[in-house]
TORPA-4810 file (N, C-alpha, C, O; in nm, 3 decimals):
<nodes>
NODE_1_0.083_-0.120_0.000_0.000_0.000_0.000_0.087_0.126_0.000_0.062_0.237_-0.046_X
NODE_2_0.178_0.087_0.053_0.258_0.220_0.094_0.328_0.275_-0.030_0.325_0.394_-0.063_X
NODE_3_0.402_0.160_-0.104_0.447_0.197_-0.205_0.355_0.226_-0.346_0.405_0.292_-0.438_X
NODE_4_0.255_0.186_-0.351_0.181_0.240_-0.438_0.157_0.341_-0.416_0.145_0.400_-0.524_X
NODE_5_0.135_0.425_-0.309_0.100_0.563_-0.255_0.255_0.632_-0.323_0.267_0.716_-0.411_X
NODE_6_0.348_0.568_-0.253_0.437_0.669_-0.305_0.498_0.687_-0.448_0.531_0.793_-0.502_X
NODE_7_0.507_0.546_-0.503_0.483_0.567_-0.633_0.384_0.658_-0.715_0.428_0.698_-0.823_X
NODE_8_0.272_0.693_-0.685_0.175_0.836_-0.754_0.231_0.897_-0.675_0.338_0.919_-0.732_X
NODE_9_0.239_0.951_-0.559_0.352_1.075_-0.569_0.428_1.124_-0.605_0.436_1.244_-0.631_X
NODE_10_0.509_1.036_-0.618_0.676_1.077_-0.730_0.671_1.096_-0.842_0.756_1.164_-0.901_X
NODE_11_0.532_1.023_-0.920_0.521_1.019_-1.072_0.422_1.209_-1.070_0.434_1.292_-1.160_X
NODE_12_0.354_1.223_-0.970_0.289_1.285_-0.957_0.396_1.458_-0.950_0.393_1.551_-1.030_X
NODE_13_0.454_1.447_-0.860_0.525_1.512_-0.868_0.648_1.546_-0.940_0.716_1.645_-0.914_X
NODE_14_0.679_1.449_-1.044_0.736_1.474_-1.172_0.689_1.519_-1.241_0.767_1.589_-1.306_X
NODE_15_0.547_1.525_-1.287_0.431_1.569_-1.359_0.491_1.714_-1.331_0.585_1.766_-1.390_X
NODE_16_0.415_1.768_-1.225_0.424_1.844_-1.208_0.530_1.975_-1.248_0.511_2.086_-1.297_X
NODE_17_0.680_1.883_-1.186_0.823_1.982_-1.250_0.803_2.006_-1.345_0.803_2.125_-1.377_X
NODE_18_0.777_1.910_-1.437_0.764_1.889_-1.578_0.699_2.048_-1.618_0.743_2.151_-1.669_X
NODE_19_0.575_2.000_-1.565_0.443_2.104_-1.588_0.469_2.212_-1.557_0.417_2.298_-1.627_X
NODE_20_0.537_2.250_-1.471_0.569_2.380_-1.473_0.679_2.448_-1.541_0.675_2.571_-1.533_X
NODE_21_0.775_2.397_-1.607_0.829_2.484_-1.726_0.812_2.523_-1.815_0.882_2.612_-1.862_X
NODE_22_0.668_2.448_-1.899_0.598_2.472_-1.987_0.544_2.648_-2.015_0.554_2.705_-2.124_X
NODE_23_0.493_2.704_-1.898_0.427_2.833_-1.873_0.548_2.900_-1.922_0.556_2.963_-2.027_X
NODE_24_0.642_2.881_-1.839_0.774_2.982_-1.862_0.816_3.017_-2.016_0.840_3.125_-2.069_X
NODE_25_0.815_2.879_-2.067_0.850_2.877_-2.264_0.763_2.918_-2.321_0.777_2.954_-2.438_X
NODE_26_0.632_2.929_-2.247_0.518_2.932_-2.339_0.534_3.140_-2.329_0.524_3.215_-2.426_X
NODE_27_0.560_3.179_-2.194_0.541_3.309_-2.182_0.678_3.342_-2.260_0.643_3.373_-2.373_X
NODE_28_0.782_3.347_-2.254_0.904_3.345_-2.328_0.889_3.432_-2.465_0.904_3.549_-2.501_X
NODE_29_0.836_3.262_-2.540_0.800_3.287_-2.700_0.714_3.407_-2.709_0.732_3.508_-2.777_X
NODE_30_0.590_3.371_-2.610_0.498_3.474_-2.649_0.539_3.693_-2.617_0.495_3.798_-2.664_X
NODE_31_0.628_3.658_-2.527_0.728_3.807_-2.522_0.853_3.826_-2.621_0.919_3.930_-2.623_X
NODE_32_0.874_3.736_-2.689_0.987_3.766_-2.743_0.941_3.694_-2.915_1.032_3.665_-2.993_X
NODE_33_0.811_3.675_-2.948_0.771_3.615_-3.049_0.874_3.602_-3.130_0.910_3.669_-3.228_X
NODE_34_0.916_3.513_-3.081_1.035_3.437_-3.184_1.062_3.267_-3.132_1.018_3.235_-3.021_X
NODE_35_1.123_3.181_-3.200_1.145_3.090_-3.142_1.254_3.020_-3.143_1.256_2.897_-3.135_X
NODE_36_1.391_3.123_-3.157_1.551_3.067_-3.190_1.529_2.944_-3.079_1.453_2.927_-2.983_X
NODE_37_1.613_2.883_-3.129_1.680_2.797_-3.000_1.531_2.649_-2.955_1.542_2.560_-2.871_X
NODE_38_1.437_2.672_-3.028_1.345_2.599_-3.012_1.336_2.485_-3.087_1.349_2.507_-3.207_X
NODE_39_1.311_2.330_-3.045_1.304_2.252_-3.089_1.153_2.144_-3.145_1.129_2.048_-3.071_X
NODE_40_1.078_2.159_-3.245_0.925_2.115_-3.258_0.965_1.958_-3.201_0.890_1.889_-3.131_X
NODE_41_1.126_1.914_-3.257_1.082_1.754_-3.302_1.086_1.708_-3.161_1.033_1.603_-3.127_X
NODE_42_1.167_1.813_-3.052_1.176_1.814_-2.896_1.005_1.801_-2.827_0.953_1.730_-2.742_X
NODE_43_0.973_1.872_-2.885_0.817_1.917_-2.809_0.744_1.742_-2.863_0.723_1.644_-2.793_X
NODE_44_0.722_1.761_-3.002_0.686_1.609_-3.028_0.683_1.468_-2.923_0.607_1.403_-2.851_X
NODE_45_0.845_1.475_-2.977_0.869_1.392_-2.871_0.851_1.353_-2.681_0.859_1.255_-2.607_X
NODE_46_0.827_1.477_-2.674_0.766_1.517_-2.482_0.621_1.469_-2.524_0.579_1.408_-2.425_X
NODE_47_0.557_1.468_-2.589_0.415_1.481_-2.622_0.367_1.293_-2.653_0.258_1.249_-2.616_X
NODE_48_0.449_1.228_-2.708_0.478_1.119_-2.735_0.510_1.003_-2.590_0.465_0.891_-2.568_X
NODE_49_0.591_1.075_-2.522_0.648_1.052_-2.391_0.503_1.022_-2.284_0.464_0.917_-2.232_X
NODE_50_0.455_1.145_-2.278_0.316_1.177_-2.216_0.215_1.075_-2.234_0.152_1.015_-2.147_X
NODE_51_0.207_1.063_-2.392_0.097_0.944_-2.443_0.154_0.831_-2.422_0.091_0.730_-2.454_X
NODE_52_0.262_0.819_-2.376_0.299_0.673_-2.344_0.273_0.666_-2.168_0.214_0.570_-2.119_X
NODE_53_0.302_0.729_-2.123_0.237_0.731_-1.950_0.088_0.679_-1.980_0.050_0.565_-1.956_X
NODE_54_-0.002_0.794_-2.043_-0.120_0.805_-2.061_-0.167_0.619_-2.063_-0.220_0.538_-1.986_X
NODE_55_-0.117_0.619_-2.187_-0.139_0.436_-2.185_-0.090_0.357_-2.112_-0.164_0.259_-2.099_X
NODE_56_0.034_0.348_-2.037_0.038_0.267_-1.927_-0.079_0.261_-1.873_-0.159_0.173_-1.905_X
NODE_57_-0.110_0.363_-1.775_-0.221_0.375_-1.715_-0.294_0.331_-1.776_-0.288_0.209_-1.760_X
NODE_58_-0.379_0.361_-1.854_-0.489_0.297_-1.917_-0.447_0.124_-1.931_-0.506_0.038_-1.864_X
NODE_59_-0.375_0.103_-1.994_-0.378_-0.056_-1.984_-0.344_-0.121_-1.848_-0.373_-0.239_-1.828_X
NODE_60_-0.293_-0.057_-1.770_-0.329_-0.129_-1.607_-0.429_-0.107_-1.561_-0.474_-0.175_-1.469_X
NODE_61_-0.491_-0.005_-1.613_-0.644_0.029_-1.533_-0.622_0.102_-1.361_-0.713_0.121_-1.280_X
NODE_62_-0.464_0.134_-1.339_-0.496_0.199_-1.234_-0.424_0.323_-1.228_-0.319_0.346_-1.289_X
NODE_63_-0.494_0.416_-1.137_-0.417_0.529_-1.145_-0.457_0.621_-1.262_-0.384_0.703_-1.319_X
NODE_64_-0.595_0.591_-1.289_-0.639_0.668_-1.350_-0.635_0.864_-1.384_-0.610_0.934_-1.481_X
NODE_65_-0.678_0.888_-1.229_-0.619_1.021_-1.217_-0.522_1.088_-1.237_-0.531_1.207_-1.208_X
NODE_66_-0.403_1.041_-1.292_-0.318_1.080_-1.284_-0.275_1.123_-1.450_-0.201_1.213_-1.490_X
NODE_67_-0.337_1.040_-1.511_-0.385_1.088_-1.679_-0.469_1.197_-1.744_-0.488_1.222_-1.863_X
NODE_68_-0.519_1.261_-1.621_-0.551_1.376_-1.637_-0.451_1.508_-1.585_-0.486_1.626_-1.596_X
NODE_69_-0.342_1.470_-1.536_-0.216_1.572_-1.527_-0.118_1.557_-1.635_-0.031_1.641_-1.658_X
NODE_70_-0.133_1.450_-1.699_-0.055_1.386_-1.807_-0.150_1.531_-1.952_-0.078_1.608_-2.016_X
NODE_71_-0.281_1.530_-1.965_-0.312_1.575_-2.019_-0.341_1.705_-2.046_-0.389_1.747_-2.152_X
NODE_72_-0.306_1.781_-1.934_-0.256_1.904_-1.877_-0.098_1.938_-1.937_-0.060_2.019_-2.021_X
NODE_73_-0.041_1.861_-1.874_0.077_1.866_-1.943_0.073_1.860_-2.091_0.135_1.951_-2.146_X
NODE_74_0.015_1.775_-2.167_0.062_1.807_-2.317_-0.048_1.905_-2.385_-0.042_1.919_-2.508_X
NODE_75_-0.154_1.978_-2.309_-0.159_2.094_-2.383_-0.128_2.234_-2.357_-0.178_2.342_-2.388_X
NODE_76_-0.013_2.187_-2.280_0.073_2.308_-2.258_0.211_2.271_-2.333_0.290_2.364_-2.343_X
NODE_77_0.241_2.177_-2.373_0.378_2.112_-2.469_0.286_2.173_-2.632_0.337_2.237_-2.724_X
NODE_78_0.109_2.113_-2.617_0.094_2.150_-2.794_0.091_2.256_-2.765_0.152_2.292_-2.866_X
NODE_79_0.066_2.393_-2.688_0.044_2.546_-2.681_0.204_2.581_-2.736_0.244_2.605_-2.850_X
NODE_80_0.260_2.576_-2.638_0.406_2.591_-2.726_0.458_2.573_-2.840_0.529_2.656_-2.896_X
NODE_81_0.415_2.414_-2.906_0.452_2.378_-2.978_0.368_2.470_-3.161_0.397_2.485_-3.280_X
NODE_82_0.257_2.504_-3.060_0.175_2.571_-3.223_0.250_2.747_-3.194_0.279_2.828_-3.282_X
NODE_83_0.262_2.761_-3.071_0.344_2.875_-3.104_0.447_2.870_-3.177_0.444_2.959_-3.263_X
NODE_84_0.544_2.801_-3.181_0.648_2.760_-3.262_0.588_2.756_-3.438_0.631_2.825_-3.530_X
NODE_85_0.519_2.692_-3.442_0.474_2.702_-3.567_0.453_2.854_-3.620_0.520_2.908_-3.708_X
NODE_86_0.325_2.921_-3.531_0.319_3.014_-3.566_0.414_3.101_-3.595_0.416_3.139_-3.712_X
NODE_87_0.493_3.143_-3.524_0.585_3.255_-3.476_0.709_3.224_-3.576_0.773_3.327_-3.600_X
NODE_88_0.766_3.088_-3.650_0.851_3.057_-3.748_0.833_3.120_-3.829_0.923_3.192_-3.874_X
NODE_89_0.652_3.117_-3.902_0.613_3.170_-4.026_0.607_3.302_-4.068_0.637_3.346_-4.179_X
NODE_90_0.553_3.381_-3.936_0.603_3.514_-3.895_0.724_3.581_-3.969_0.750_3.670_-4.050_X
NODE_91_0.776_3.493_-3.900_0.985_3.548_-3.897_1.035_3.525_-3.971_1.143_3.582_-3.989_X
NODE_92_0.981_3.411_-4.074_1.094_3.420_-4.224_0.965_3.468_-4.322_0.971_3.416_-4.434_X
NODE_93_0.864_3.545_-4.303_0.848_3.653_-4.363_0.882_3.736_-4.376_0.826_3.814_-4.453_X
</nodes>
């Protein structure tokens, strides 16, 4: 019991670190509308990462809740990531 508890904590609170750098890149780009130094196939891949948690969970069937921080997280990876899009097309105009 115990370790299942602390196991969603830790995963939980990785989430989280995670989740919170997102805001920072996301405010970044959006002050400095540009996106040197930015990587899409990076963001992809975090996003990929995510959907693979996502499905663990789902195919164990437990720990459901915790796929909804998973999903938090990647639409703050796609917010970034369409900024990137955007803000490229911008700039080599």
């Amino acid at each position: 019991m115990f370790a299942s508890l602390a196991s969603e904590l830790l995963e939980l609170l990785m989430l989280l670190a995670f989740g919170c750098s997102w805001p920072f890149a996301i405010w970044r780009t959006c002050k400095a509308k540009r996106v040197d130094g930015k990587s899409p196939h990076f963001m992809i891949i975090v996003i990929l990462g995510y959907l693979c948690g996502i499905s663990a969970h789902l195919v164990e069937g437990t720990k459901l809740w915790l796929c909804a921080v998973y999903l938090v997280d990647i639409c703050l990876v796609a917010t970034d990531l369409s900024l990137y899009f955007h803000y490229s097309r911008k700039n080599s105009k």
